[in-house]
mmCIF file of the N, C-alpha and C atoms, coordinates in Angstrom:
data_MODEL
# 
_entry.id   MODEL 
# 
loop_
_atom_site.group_PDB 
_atom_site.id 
_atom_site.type_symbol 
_atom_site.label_atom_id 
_atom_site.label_alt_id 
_atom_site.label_comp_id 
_atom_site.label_asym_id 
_atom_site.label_entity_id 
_atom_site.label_seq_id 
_atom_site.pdbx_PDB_ins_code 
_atom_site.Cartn_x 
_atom_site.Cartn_y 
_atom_site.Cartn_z 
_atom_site.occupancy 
_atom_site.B_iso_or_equiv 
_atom_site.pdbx_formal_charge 
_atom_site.auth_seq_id 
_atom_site.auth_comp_id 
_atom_site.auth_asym_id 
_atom_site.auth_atom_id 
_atom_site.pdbx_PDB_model_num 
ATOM 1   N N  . UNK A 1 1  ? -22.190 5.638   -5.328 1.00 0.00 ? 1  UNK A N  1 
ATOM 2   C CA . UNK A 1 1  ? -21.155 6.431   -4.692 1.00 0.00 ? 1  UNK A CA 1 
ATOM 3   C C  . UNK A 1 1  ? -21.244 6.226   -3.182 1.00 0.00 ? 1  UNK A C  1 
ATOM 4   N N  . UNK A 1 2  ? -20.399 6.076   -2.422 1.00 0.00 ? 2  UNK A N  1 
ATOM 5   C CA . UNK A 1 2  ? -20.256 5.943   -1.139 1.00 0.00 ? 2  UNK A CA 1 
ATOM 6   C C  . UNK A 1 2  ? -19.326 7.284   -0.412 1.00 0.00 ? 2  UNK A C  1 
ATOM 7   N N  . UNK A 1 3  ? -19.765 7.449   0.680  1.00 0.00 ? 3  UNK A N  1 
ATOM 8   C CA . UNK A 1 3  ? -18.967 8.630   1.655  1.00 0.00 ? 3  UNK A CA 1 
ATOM 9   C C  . UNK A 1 3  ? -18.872 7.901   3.061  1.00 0.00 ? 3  UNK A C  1 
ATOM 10  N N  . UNK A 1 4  ? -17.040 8.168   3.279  1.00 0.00 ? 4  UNK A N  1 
ATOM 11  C CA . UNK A 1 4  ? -16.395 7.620   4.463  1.00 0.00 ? 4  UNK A CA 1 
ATOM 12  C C  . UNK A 1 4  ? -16.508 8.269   5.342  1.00 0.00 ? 4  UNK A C  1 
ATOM 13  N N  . UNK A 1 5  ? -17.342 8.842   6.631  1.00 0.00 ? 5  UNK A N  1 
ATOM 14  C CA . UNK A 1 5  ? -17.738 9.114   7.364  1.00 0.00 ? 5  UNK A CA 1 
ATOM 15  C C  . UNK A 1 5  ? -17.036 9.221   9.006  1.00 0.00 ? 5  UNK A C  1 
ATOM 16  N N  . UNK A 1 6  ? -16.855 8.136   9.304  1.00 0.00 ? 6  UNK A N  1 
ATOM 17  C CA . UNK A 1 6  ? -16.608 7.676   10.327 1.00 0.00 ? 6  UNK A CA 1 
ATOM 18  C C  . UNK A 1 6  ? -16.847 8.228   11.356 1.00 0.00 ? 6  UNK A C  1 
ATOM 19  N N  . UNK A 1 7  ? -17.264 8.739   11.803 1.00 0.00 ? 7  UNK A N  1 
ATOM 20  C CA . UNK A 1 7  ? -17.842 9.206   13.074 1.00 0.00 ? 7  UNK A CA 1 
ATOM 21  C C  . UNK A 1 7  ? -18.730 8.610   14.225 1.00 0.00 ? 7  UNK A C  1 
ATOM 22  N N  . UNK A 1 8  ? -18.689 8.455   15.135 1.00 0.00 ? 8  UNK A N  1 
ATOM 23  C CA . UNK A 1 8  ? -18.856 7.862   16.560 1.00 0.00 ? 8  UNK A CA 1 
ATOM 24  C C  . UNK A 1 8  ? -20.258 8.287   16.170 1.00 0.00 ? 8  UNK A C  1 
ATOM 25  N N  . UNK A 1 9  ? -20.863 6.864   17.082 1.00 0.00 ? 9  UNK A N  1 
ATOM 26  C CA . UNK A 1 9  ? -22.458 6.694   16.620 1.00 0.00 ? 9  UNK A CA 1 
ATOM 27  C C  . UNK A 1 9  ? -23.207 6.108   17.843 1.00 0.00 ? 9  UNK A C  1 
ATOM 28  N N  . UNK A 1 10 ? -24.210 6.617   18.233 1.00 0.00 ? 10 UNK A N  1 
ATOM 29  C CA . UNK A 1 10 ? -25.173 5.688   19.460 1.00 0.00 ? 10 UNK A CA 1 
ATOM 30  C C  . UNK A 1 10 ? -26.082 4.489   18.386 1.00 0.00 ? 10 UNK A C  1 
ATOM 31  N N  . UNK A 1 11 ? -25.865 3.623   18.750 1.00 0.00 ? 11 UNK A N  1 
ATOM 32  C CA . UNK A 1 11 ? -26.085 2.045   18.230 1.00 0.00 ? 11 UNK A CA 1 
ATOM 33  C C  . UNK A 1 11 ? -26.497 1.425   19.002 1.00 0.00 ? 11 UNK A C  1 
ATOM 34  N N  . UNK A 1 12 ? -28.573 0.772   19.340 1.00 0.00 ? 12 UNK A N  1 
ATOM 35  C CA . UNK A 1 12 ? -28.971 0.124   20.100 1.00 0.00 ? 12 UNK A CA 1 
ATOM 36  C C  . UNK A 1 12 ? -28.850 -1.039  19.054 1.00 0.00 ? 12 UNK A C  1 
ATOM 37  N N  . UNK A 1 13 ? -28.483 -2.369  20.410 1.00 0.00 ? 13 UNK A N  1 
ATOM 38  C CA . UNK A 1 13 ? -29.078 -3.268  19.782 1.00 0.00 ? 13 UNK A CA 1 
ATOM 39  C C  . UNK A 1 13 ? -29.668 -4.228  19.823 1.00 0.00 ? 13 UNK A C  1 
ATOM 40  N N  . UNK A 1 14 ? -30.345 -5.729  19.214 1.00 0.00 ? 14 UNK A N  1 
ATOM 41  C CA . UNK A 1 14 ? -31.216 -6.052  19.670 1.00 0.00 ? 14 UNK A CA 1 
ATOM 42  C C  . UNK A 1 14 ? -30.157 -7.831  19.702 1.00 0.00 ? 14 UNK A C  1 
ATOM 43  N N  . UNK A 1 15 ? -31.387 -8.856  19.645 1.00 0.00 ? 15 UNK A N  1 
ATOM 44  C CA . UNK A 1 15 ? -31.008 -9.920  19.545 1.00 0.00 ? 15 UNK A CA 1 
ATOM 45  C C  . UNK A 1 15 ? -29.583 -10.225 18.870 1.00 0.00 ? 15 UNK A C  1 
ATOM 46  N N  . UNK A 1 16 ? -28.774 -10.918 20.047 1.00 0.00 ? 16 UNK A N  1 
ATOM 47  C CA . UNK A 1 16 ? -27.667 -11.621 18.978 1.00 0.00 ? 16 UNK A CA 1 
ATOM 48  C C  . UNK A 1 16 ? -26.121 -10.337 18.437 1.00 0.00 ? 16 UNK A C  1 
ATOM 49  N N  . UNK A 1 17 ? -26.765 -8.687  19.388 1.00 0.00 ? 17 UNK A N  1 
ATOM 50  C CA . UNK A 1 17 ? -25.681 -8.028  18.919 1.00 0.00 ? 17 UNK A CA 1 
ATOM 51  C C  . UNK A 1 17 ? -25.792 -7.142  17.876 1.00 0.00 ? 17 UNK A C  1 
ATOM 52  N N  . UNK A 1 18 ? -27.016 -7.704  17.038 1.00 0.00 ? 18 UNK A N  1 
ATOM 53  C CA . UNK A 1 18 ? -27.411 -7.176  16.015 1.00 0.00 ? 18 UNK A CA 1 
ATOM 54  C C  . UNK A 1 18 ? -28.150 -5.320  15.956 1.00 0.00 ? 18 UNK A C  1 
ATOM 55  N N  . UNK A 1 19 ? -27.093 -4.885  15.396 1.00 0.00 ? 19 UNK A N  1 
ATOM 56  C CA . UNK A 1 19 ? -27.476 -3.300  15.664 1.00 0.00 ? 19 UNK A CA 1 
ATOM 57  C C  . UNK A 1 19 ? -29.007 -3.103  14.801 1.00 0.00 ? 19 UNK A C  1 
ATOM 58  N N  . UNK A 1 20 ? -30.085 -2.245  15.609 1.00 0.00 ? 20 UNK A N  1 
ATOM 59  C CA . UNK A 1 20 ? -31.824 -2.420  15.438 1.00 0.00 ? 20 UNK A CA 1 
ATOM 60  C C  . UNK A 1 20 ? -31.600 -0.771  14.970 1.00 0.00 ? 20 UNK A C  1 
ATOM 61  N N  . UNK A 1 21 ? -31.317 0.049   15.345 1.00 0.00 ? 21 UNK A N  1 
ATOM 62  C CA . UNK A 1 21 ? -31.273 1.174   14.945 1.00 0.00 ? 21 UNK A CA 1 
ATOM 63  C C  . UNK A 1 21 ? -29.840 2.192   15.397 1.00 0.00 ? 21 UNK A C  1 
ATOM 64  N N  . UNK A 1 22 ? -29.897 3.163   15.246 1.00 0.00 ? 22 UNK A N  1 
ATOM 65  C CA . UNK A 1 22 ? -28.032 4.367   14.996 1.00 0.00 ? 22 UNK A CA 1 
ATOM 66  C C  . UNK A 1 22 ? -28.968 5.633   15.414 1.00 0.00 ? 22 UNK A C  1 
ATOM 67  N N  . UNK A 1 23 ? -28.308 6.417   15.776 1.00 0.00 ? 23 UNK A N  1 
ATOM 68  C CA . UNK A 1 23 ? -28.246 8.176   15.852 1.00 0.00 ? 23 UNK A CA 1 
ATOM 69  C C  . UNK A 1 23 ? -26.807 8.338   15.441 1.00 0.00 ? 23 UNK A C  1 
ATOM 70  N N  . UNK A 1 24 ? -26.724 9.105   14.682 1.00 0.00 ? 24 UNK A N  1 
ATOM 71  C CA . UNK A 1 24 ? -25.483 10.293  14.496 1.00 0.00 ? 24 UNK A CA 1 
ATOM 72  C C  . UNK A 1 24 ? -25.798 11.385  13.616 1.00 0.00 ? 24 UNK A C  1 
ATOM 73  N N  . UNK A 1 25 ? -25.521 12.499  14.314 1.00 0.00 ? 25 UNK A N  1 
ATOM 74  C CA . UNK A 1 25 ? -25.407 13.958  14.044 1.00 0.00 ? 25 UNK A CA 1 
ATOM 75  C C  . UNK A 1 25 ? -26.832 14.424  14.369 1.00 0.00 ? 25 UNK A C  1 
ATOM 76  N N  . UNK A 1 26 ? -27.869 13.481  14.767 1.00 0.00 ? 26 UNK A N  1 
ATOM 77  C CA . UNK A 1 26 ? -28.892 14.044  15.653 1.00 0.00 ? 26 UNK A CA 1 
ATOM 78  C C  . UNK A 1 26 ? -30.004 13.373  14.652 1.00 0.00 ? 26 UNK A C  1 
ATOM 79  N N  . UNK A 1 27 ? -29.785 12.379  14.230 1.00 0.00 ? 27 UNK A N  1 
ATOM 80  C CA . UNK A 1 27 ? -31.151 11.788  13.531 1.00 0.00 ? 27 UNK A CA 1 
ATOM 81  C C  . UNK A 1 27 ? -30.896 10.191  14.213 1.00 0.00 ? 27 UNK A C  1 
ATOM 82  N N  . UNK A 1 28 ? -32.184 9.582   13.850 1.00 0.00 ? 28 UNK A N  1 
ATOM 83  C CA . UNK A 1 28 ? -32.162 8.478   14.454 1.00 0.00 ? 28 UNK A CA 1 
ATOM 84  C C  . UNK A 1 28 ? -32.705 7.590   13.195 1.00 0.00 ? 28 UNK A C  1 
ATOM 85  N N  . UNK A 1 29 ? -31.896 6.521   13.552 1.00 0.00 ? 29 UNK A N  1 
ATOM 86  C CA . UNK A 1 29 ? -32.526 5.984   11.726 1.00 0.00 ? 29 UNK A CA 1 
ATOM 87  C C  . UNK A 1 29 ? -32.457 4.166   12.527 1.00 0.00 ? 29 UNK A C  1 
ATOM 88  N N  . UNK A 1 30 ? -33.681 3.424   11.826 1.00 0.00 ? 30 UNK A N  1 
ATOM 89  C CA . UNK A 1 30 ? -33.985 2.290   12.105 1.00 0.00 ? 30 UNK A CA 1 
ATOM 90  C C  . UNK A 1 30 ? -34.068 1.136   11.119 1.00 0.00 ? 30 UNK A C  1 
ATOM 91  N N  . UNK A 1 31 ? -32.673 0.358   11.726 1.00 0.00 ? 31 UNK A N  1 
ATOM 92  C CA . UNK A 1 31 ? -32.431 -0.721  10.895 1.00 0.00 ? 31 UNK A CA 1 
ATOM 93  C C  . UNK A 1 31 ? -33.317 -1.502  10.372 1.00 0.00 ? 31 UNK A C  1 
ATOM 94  N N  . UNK A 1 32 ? -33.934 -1.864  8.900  1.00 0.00 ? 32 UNK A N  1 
ATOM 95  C CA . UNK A 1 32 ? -34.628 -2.424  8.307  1.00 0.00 ? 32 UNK A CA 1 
ATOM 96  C C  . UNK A 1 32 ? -34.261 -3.730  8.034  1.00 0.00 ? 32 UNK A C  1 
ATOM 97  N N  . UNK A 1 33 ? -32.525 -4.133  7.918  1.00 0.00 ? 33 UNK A N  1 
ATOM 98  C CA . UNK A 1 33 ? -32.271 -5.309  7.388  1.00 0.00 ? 33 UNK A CA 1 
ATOM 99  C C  . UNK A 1 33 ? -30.934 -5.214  7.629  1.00 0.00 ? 33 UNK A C  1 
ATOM 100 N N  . UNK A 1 34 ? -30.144 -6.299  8.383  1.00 0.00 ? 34 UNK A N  1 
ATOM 101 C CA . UNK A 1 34 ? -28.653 -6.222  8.480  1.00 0.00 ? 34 UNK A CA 1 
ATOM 102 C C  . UNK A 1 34 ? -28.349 -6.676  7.188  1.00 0.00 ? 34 UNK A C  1 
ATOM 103 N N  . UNK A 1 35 ? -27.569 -6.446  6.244  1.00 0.00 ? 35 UNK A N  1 
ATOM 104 C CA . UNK A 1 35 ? -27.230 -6.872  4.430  1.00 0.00 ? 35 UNK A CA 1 
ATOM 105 C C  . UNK A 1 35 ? -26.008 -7.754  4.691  1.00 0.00 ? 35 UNK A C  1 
ATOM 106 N N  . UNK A 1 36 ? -25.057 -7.504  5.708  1.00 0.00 ? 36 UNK A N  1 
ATOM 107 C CA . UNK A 1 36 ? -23.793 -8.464  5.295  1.00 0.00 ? 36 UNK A CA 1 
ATOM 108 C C  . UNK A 1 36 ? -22.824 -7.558  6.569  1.00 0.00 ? 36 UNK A C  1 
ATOM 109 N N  . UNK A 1 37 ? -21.734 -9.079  7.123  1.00 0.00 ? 37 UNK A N  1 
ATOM 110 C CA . UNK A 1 37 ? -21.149 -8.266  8.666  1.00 0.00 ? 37 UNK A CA 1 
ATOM 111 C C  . UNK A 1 37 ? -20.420 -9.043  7.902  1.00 0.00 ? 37 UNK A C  1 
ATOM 112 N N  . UNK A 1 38 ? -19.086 -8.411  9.016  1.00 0.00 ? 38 UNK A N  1 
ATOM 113 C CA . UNK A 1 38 ? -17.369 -9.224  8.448  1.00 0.00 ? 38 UNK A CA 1 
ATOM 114 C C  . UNK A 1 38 ? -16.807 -8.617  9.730  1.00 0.00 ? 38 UNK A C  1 
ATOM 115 N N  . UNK A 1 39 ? -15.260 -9.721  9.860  1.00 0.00 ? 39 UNK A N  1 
ATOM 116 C CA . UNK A 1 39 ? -14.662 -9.570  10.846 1.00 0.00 ? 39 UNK A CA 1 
ATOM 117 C C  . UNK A 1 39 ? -13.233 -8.742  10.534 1.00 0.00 ? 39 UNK A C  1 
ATOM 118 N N  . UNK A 1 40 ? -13.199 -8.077  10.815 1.00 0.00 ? 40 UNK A N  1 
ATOM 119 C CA . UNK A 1 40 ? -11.553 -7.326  10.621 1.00 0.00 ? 40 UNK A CA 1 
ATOM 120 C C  . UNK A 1 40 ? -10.717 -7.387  12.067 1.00 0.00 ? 40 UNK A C  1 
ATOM 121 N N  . UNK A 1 41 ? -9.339  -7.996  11.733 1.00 0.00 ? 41 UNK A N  1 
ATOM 122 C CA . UNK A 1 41 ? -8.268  -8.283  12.914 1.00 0.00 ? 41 UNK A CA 1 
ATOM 123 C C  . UNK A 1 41 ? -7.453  -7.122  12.855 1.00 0.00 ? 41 UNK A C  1 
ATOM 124 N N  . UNK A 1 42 ? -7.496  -6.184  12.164 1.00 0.00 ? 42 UNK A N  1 
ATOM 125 C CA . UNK A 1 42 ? -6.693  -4.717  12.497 1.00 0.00 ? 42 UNK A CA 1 
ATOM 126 C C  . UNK A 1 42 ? -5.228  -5.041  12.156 1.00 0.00 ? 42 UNK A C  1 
ATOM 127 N N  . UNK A 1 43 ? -4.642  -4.283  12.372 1.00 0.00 ? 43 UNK A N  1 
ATOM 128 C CA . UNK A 1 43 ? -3.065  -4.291  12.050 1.00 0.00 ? 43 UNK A CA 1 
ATOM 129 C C  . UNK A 1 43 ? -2.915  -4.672  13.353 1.00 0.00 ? 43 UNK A C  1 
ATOM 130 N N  . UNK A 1 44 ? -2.625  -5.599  14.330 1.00 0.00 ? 44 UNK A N  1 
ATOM 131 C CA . UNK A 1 44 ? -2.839  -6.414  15.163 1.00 0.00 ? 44 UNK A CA 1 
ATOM 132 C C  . UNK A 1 44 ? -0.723  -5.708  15.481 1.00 0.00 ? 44 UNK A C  1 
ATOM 133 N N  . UNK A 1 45 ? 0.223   -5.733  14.375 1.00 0.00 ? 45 UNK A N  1 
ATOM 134 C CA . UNK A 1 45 ? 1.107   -4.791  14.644 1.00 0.00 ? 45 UNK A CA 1 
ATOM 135 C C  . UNK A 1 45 ? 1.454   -4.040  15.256 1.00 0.00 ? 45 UNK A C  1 
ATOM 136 N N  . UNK A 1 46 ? 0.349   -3.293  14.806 1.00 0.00 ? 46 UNK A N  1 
ATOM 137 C CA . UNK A 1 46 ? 0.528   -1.954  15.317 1.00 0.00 ? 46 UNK A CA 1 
ATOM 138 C C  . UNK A 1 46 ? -0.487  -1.370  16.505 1.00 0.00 ? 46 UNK A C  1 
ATOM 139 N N  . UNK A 1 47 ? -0.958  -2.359  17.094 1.00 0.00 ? 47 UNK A N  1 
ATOM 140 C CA . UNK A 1 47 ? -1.881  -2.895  18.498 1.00 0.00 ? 47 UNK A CA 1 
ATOM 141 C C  . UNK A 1 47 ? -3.414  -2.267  18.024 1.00 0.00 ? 47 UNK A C  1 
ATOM 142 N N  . UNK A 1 48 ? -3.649  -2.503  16.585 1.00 0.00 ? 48 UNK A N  1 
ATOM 143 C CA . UNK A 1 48 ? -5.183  -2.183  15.943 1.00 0.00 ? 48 UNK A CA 1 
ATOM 144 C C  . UNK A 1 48 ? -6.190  -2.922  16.582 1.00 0.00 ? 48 UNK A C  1 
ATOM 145 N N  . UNK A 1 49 ? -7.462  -2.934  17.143 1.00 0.00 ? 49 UNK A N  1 
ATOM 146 C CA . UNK A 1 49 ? -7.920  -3.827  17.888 1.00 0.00 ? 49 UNK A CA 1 
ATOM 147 C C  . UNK A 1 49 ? -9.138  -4.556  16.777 1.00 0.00 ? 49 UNK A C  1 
ATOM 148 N N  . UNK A 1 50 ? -9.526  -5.791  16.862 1.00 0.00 ? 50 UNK A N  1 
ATOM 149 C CA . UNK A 1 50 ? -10.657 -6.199  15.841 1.00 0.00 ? 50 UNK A CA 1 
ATOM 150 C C  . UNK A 1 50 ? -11.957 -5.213  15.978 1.00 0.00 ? 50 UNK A C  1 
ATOM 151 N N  . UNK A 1 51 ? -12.488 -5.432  14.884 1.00 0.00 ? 51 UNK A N  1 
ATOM 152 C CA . UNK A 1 51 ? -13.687 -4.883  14.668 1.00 0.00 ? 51 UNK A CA 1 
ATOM 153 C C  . UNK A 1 51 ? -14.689 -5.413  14.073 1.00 0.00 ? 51 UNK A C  1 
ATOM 154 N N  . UNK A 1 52 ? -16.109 -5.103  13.883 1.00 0.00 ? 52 UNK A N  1 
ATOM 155 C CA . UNK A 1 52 ? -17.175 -6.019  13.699 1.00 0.00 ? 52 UNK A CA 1 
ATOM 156 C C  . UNK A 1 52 ? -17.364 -4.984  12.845 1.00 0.00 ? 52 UNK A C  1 
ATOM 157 N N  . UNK A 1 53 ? -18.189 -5.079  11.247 1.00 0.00 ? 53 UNK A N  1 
ATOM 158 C CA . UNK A 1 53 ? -18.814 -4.267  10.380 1.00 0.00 ? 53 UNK A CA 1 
ATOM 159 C C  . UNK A 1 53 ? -20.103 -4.935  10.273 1.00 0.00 ? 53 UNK A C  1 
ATOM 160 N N  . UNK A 1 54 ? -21.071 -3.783  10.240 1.00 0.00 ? 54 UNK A N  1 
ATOM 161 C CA . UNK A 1 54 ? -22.380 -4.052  9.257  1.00 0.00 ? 54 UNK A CA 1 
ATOM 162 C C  . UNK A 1 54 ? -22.987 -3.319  8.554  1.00 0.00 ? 54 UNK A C  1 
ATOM 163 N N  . UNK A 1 55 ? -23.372 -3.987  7.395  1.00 0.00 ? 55 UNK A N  1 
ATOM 164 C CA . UNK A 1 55 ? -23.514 -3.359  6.196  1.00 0.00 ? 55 UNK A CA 1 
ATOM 165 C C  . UNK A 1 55 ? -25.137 -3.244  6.474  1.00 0.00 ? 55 UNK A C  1 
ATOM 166 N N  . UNK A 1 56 ? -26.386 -2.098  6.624  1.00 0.00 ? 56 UNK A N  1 
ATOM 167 C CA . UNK A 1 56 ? -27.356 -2.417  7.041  1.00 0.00 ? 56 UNK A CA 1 
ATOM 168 C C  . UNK A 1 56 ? -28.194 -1.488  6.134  1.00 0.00 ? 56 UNK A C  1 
ATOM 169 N N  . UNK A 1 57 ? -29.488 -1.923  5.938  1.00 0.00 ? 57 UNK A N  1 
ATOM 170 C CA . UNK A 1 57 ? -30.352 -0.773  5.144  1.00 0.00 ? 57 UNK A CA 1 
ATOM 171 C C  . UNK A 1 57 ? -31.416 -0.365  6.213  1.00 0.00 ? 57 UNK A C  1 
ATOM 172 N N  . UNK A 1 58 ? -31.694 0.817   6.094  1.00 0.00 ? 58 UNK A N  1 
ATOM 173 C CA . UNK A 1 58 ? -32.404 1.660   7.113  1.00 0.00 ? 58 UNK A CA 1 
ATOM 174 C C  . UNK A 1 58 ? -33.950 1.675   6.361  1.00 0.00 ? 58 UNK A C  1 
ATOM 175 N N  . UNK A 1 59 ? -35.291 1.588   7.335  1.00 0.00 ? 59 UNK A N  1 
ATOM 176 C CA . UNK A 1 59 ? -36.686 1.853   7.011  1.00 0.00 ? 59 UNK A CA 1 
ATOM 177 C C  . UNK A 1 59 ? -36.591 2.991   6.082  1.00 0.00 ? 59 UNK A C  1 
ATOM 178 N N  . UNK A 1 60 ? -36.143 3.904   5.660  1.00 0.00 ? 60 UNK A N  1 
ATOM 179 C CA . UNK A 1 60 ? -36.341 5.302   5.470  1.00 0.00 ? 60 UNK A CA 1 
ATOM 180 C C  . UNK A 1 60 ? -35.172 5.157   3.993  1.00 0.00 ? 60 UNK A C  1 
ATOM 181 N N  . UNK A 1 61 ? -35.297 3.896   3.918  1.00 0.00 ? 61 UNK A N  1 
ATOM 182 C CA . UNK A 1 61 ? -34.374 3.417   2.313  1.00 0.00 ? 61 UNK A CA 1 
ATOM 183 C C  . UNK A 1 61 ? -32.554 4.066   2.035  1.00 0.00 ? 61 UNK A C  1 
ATOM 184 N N  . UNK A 1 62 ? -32.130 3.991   2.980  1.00 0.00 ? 62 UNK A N  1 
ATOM 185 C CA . UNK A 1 62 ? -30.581 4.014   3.260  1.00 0.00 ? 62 UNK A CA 1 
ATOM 186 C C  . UNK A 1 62 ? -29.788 3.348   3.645  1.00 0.00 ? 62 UNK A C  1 
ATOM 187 N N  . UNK A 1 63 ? -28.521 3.288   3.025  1.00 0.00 ? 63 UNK A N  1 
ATOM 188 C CA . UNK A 1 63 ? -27.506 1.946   3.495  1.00 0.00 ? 63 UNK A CA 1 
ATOM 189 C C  . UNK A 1 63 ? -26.230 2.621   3.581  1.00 0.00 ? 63 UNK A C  1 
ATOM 190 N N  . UNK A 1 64 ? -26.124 1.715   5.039  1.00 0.00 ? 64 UNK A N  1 
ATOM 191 C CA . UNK A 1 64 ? -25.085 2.476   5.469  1.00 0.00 ? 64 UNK A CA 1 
ATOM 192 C C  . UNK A 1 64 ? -24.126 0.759   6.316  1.00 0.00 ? 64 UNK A C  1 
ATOM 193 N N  . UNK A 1 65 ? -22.887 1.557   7.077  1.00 0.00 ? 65 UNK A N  1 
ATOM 194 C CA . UNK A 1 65 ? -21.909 0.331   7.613  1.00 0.00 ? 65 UNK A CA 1 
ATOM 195 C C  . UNK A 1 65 ? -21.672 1.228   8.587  1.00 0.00 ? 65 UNK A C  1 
ATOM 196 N N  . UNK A 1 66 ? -22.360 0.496   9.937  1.00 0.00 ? 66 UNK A N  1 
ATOM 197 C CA . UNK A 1 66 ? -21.594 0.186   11.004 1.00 0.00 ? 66 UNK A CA 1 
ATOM 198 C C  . UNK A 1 66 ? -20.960 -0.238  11.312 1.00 0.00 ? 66 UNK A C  1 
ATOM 199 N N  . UNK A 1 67 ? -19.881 0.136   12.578 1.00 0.00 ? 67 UNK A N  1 
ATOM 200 C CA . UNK A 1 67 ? -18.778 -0.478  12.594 1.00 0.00 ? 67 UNK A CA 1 
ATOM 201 C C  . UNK A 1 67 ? -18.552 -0.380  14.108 1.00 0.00 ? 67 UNK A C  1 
ATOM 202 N N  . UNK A 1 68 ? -18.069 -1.865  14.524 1.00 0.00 ? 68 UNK A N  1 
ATOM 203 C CA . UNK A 1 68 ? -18.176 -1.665  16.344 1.00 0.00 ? 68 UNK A CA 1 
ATOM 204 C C  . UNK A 1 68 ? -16.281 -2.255  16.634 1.00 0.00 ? 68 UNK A C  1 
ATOM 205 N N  . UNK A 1 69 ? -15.746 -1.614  17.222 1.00 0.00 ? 69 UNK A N  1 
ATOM 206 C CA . UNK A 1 69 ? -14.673 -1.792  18.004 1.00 0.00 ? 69 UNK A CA 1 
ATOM 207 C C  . UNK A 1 69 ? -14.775 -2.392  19.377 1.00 0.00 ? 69 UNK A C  1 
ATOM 208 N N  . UNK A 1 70 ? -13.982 -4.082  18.867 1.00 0.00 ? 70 UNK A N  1 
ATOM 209 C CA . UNK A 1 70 ? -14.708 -4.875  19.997 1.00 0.00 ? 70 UNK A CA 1 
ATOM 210 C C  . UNK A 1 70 ? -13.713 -4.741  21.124 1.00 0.00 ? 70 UNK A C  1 
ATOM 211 N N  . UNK A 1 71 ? -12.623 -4.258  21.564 1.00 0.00 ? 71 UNK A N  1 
ATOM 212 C CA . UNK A 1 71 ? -11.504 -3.611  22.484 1.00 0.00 ? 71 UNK A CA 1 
ATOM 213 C C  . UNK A 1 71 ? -12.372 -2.856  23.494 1.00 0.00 ? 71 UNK A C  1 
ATOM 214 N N  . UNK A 1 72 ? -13.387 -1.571  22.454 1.00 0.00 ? 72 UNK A N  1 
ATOM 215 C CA . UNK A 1 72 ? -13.734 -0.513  23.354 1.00 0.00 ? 72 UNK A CA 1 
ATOM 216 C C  . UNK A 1 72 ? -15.394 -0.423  23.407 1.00 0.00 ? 72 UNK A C  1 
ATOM 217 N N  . UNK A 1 73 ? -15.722 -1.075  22.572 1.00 0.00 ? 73 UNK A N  1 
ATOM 218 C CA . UNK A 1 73 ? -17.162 -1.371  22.596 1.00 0.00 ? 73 UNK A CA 1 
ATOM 219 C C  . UNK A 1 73 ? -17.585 -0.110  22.044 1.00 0.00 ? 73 UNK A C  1 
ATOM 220 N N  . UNK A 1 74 ? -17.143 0.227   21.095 1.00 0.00 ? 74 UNK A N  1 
ATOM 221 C CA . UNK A 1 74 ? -17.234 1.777   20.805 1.00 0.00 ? 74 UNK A CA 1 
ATOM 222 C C  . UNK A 1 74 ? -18.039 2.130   19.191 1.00 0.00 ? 74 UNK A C  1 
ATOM 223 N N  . UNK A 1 75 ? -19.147 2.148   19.061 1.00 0.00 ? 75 UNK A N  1 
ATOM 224 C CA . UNK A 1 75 ? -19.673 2.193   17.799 1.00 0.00 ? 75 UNK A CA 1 
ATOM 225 C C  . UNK A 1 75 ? -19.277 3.447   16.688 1.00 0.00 ? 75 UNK A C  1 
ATOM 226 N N  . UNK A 1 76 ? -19.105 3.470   15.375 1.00 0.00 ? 76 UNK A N  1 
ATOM 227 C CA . UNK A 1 76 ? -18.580 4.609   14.431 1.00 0.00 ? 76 UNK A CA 1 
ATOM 228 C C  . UNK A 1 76 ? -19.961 4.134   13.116 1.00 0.00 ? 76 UNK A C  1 
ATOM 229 N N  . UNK A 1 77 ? -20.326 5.212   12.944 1.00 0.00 ? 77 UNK A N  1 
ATOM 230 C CA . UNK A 1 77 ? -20.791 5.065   11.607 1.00 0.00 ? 77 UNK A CA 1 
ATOM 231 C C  . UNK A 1 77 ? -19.752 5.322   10.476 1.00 0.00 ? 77 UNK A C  1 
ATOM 232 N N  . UNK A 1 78 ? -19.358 4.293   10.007 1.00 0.00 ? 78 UNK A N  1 
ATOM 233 C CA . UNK A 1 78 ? -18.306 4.597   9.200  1.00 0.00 ? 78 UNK A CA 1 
ATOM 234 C C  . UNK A 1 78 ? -17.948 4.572   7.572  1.00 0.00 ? 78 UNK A C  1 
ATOM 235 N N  . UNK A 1 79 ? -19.453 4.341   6.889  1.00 0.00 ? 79 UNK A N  1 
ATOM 236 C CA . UNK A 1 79 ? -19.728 4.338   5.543  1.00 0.00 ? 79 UNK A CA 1 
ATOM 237 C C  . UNK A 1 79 ? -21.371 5.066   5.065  1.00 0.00 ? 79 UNK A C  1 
ATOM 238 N N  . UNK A 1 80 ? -21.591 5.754   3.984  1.00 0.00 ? 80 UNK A N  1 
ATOM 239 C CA . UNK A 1 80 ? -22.867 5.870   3.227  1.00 0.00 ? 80 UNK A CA 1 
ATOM 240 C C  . UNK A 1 80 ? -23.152 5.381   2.013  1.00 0.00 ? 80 UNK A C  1 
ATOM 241 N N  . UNK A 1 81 ? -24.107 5.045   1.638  1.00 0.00 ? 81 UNK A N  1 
ATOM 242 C CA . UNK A 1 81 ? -24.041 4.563   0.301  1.00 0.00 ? 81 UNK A CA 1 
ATOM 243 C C  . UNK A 1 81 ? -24.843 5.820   -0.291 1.00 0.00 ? 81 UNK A C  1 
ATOM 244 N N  . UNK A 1 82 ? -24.894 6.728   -1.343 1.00 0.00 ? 82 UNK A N  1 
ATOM 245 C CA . UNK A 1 82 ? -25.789 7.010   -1.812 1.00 0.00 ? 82 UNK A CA 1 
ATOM 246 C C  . UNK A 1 82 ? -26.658 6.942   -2.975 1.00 0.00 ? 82 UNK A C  1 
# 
């Protein structure tokens, strides 16, 4: 089961762009393994800006998708797996 989240996220990161760890809602959780990124061009229409996803599993055995808005440089946690 997964929960859509989306909510704005502090996202350090390390080599290459690659998000190393997230905070949102006041925990801090540390990327164990990026699993799989993809590129989305947005409704480019309707002036959607691209975005970067990553699908990542956390030390503390959680997987989740980040998601960075490359327009605003603006990180969202925007998926859970549970």
């Amino acid at each position: 089961m997964t929960r859509i989240l989306n909510r704005p996220a502090d996202v350090t990161t390390g080599r290459g762009g690659l998000p190393v760890s997230f905070r949102c809602g006041g925990a801090r959780h540390r990327v164990r393994q990026v699993m799989d990124s993809w590129h989305e061009a947005g409704r480019w229409w309707e002036q959607e800006s691209e975005t970067v996803t990553y699908r990542v599993a956390t030390v503390d055995g959680g997987v989740f998708e980040l998601t960075r808005n490359l327009a605003s440089n603006r990180w969202y946690l925007y998926k859970a797996y549970d």
